[in-house]
C-alpha positions, 0 to 999 in steps of 0.5 A, a space after each residue: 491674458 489672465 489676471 492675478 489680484 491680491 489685496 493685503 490690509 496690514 497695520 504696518 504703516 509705510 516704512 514697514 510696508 516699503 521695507 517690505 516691499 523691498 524684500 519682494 523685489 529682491 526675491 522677485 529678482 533673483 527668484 524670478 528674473 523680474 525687472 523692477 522698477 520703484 516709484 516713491 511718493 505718488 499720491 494714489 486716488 484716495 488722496 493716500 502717498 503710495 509707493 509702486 513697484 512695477 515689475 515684468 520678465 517675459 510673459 508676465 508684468 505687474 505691480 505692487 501698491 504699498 500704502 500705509 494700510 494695504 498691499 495691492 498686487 496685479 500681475 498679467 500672465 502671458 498666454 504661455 504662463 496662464 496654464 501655470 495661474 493658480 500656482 503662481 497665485 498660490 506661491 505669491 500669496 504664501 509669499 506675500 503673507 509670509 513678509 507680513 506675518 
């Protein structure tokens, strides 16, 4: 398996980072084919509400960790897609910094 991170501090607060949130699952899923699943409210190790979207498609899975000051991003790659990572990172992350921007 190979591993995708990527960290986003932002200013936002939560509502705007859940909208943003929202957005990229949209576009996950119909860009994508992603499944996705939100979970609201947990309570993350640092004592802070995060919000987690899971997401999964055949030979990829991961999720989105939105807290009021950080985006949080782990996606693992199957072994067919693993040849395809540093694209992949490359279009999330432009992804990603386009919905903060």
């Amino acid at each position: 398996m190979s591993e995708i991170l990527i960290q986003r501090s932002h200013t936002l607060g939560l509502e705007k980072a859940r909208a943003i949130a929202a957005q990229w699952q949209k576009e996950s899923e119909s860009d994508w084919g992603m499944d996705c699943t939100y979970v609201a409210n947990e309570t993350n190790e640092q004592g802070e509400i995060q919000d987690r979207l899971n997401f999964e498609r055949a030979g990829a899975s991961g999720y989105l960790e939105v807290t009021a000051s950080k985006l949080t991003m782990k996606l693992e790659l199957g072994f067919l897609i693993a040849s395809f990572k540093d694209k992949i990172e490359e279009k999330i992350t432009s992804n990603l910094d386009k919905l903060l921007a």
